[in-house]
Structure formats: structure tokens, C-alpha cells
N, C-alpha and C positions, 0 to 999 in steps of 0.2 A: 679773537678773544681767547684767549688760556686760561686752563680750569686748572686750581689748586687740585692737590691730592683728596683732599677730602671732599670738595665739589664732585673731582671725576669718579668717585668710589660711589658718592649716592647715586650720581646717573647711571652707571651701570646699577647697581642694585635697582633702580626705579626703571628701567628696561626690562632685566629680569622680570620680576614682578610684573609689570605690563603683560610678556612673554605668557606667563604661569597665569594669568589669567583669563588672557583669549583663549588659551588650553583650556584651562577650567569650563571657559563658556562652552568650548566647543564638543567637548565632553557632556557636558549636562547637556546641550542639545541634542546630543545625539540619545544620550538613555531616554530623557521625554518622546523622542522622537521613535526610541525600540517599545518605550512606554505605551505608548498609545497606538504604537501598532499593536501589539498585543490585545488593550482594549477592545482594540475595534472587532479584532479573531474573537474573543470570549464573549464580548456585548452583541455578535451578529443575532436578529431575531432567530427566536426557535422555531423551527417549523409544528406547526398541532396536527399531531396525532390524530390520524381519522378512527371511526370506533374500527372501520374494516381493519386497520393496521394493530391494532390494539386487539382484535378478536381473533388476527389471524398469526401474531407475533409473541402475543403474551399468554398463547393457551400453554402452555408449560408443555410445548414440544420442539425438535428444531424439524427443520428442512432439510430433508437427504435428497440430491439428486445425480443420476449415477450419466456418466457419457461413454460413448466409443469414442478413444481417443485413438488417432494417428500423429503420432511424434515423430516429427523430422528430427534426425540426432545421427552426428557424424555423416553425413551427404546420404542418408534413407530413411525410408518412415518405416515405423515401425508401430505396432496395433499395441493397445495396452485401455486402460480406464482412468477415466474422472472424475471424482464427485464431488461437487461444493454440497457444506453444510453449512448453513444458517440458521445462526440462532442466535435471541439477545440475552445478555447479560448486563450485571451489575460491575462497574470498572471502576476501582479506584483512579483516581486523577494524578496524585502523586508517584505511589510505589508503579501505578499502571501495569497491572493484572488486576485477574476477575478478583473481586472484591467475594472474601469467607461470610460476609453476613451483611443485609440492608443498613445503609444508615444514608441520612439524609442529602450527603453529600458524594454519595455514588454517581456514578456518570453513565447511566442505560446509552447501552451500546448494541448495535447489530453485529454480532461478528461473524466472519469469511473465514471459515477452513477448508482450503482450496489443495486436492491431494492429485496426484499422479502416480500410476504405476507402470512402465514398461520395461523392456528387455532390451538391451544393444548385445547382440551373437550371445555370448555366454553368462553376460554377467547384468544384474537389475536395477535401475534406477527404480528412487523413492524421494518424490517432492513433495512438500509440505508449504503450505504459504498463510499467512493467518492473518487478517487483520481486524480491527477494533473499529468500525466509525461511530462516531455520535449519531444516534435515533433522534435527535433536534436538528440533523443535518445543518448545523449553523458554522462546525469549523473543519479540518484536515481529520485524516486519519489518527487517534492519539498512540495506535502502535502499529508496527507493521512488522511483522517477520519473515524469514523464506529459511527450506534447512534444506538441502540436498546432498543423499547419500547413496555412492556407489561403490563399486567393491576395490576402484582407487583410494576413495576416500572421502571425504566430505568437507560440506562447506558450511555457515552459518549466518545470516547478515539480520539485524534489526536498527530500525529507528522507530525513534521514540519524539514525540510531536511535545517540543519544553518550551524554550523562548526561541531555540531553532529545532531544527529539526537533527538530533545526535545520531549519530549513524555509527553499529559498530559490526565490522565485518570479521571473520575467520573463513582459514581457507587451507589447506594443503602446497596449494600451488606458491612458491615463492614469492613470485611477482604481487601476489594479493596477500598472503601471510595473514596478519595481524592489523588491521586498519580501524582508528578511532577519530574522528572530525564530526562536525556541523556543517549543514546546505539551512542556507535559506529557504524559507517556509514556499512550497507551490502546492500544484496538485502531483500526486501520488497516480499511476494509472492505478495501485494495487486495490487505493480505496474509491475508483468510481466504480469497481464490479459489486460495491454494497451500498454506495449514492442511488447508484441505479435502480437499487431493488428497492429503495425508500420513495424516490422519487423521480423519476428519469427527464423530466421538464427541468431538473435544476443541476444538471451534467453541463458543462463547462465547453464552451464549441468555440469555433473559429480559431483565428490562431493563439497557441497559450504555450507553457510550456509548461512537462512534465516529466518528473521522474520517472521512467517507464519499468516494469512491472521486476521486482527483485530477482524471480525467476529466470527471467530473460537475461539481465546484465550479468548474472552468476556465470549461467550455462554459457553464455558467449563472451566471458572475458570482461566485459565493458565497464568502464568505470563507472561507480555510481555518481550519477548527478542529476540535473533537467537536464534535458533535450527540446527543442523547439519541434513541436507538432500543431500537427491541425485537427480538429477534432468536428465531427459532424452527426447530426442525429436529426434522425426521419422519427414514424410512430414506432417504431419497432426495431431499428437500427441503428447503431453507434460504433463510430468509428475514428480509430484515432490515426494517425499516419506522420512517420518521425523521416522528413528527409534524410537527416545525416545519417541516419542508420537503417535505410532503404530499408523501412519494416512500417507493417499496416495490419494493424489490428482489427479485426472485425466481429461485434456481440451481436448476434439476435438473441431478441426477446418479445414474448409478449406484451402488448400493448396496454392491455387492462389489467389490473390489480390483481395478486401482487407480482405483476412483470418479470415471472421465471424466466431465466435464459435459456432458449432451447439448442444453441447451436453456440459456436463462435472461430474463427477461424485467424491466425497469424501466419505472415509471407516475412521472410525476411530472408540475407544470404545466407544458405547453411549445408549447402553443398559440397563436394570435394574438391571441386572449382571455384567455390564461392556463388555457383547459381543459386539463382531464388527457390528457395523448398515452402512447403505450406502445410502448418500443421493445424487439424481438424477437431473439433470435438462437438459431437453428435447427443442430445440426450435420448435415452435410456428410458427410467422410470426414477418417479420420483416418492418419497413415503413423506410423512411427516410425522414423527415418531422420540422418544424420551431416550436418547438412544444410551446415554451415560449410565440407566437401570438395565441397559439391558445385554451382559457381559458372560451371560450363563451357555453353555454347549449349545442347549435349549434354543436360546431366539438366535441361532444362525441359520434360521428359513428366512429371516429378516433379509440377508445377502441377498438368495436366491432371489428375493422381490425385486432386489435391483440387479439383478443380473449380473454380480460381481463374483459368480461362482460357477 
């Protein structure tokens, strides 16, 4: 049979249209589809607040706790300090920074300020790592940052937890430069070192995969992404281990409330051969203290109490 011109004109047009509409479908399924993933993230139950965590989180101090650190860095270790600070805060959801004043749609958050100081020969590393997680432990970290600065130069990486996860890095080095993209939503290693301190029964084990710790991929090159790891936890143990990047992370902590970390230690290749080096961190002492009032000549016996002097 033969189609006039004006038959054969509609049939295409009526293909088209066919065409633009399995698109259309497949389109809308898929946003209902990014839709309700989402839900599911923001609707996970909250976890309740025990009064110990409420007594011990919300007295208007943070948590300073100081380590001997040994950093493996260019195929030697070298001796330096550590101190995670914890403390919660009020976090906008949108702009994501600490929120200037309460209001009802603030996001209480635990956050990790996680610092490094040591020496390579002449000249000084200075790492900074921070992250935001929700005190309802129900979703991912909402920020994560890392800043590293030596007297080559510095780097800068954050992601921010939106409908993905945006990641935007700075760098000195060419190969890394300037990088801005989204990774699908996983675990974070940065943010189970403050899961941990909320709740360590609800840390994520067997096989998963995770972005591993911003610090790490800086210092070593590595692209940011997940990595397929395995993750294990005893009462007091937790431990993450990334085949492809033959590196095994290991946190002790205490067992009972609120679960300081007293040690933790990373193996990974960083040799001048590429051998396995292992870097350590030992705690110290630990204050629990307002420490943002306290910027005078005056409270620098504060240091002395952690041994950072």
C-alpha cells in the first residue's frame, strides 16, 4: 500500500510524538525515581537522644582530644600531633554552615574538626578536615571538608550532601587544578569517625563502598570517588579495608559511652618503593572545654593540658 504525502507527513509526526513521549515517561520516572530516593534519606527514622548524650553534648562545651601522631609522608614517619574536636552545632540545611542564630529548621549537627601538625626536613604540614553529621544519625554527612597546607602550596576539596553529593576541589598541582562534579550518594569514611561517637552499633560493615577519608585521596593523588571496602566492628574496634588501594584503616575506641577514640592507626603504600608504611595516632589528654571564649595569652595553660606544647 502507498501513503499519500499528507498520510506519510502525519505518520511521521505520529512517531515523533510516540518518540517524545516514551522520553517524557522515562524522564518522569526516573525524577520520581531520584524523588523518592531522596525521601527515603530525609524520612529515615531519627535516632532519640539518650539524656547521657544530651548531658554530655549539649553542656555548652566541645571535646578536645590531643594524640602523638606519627605520619608516614614521602617513604618516613615522622612525629607531630592530633586533635579531633567535637562539638554540636546548629546547621543550616540550605546555605550548610553553622547557622548565626536558632530557628526551628536548623539541622543539630555533631561536628569533626580533625587537625594535623608535622614536619617533612625543613618545611611543615598543616591538615584540617571537618565534617557536619546529623545528631538524628538518619542521613550521610551534610558537609565534608579537608584543606591541606605546605610551603609547596595547598589544596582544598568540600562536598556538600544536596540531591548528590557536589564535590568541589582546588589544588596546585595541574593534574587536579580546579575540579567541580557530583558522586552518588554512599558512606563518607570522613563521616563514620562522628557516627561512631553517636552511635557505633549503627556503622555500616560488610562489604559497602566508601568514599575514603578526603585527607587520604589529597595526600596520595587519588581520585575522589567510592572505593569498594570492607568494613568490620568488634566492641571496640572498627575497621575499614579498600582492596584496590591496598590501605586498612583501623579506630579504637571505647566501648561505653561516649566512645572516645583512643588510638587508630592507617597502612597503606607510601614508601619510596611504594612499601606499606603505617601511620599512628596515640591519644594524649583529652579537656572538655568552651574553647571559642577562650583566645586570651591567658588560657594558653589550656595547650599545656594537652600536651601540645
Amino acid at each position: 500500500m502507498f501513503l499519500n504525502k499528507i498520510e506519510y507527513r502525519a505518520l511521521l509526526i505520529g512517531a515523533f510524538l510516540s518518540i517524545v513521549s516514551c522520553q517524557s515517561d522515562k524522564d518522569n520516572n526516573a525524577s520520581e525515581k531520584n524523588k523518592s530516593s531522596q525521601v527515603a534519606i530525609a524520612t529515615k527514622p531519627a535516632q532519640a537522644l539518650s539524656d547521657a548524650f544530651k548531658g554530655y553534648w549539649y553542656g555548652g562545651k566541645a571535646e578536645i582530644t590531643s594524640y602523638a601522631l606519627q605520619q608516614s609522608r614521602y617513604g618516613e614517619v615522622r612525629e607531630g600531633t592530633a586533635v579531633l574536636v567535637y562539638v554540636t552545632e546548629d546547621f543550616l540545611p540550605d546555605a550548610q554552615v553553622k547557622a548565626d542564630n536558632a530557628a526551628s529548621d536548623n539541622i543539630g549537627v555533631l561536628k569533626l574538626n580533625a587537625t594535623k601538625n608535622f614536619n617533612t626536613g625543613i618545611y611543615p604540614y598543616h591538615i584540617m578536615q571537618s565534617t557536619f553529621f546529623p545528631v538524628a544519625n538518619n542521613q550521610h554527612a551534610l558537609k565534608v571538608s579537608v584543606s591541606v597546607q605546605e610551603w609547596c602550596g595547598q589544596v582544598y576539596a568540600q562536598i556538600n550532601n544536596r540531591t548528590q553529593f557536589e564535590v568541589q576541589s582546588h589544588s596546585y598541582f595541574q593534574s587536579e587544578a580546579d575540579e567541580t562534579f557530583n558522586l552518588n550518594k554512599t558512606y563518607l569514611e570522613n563521616e563514620l569517625w562522628v557516627q561512631l561517637r553517636i552511635n557505633p552499633k549503627s556503622l555500616p560493615v560488610d562489604d559497602i563502598e566508601v568514599v575514603p577519608s578526603l585527607e587520604y585521596l589529597r595526600l596520595k593523588h587519588q581520585n575522589i570517588k567510592a572505593y569498594k571496602a570492607t568494613a568490620a566492628l568488634s566492641d571496640s574496634t572498627y575497621t575499614l579495608t579498600y582492596p584496590d588501594l591496598n590501605r586498612i584503616l583501623t579506630i579504637e575506641f571505647n566501648a561505653e559511652f561516649p566512645y572516645s577514640i583512643r588510638q587508630w592507626e592507617e597502612t597503606y603504600p607510601d614508601g619510596r618503593n611504594g612499601e606499606l608504611m603505617t601511620t599512628t595516632a596515640v591519644q594524649l589528654k583529652t579537656i572538655t572545654e568552651p574553647y571559642w571564649q577562650q583566645n586570651r595569652n591567658e588560657d594558653g595553660y589550656l595547650r599545656d593540658q594537652l600536651s601540645l606544647d
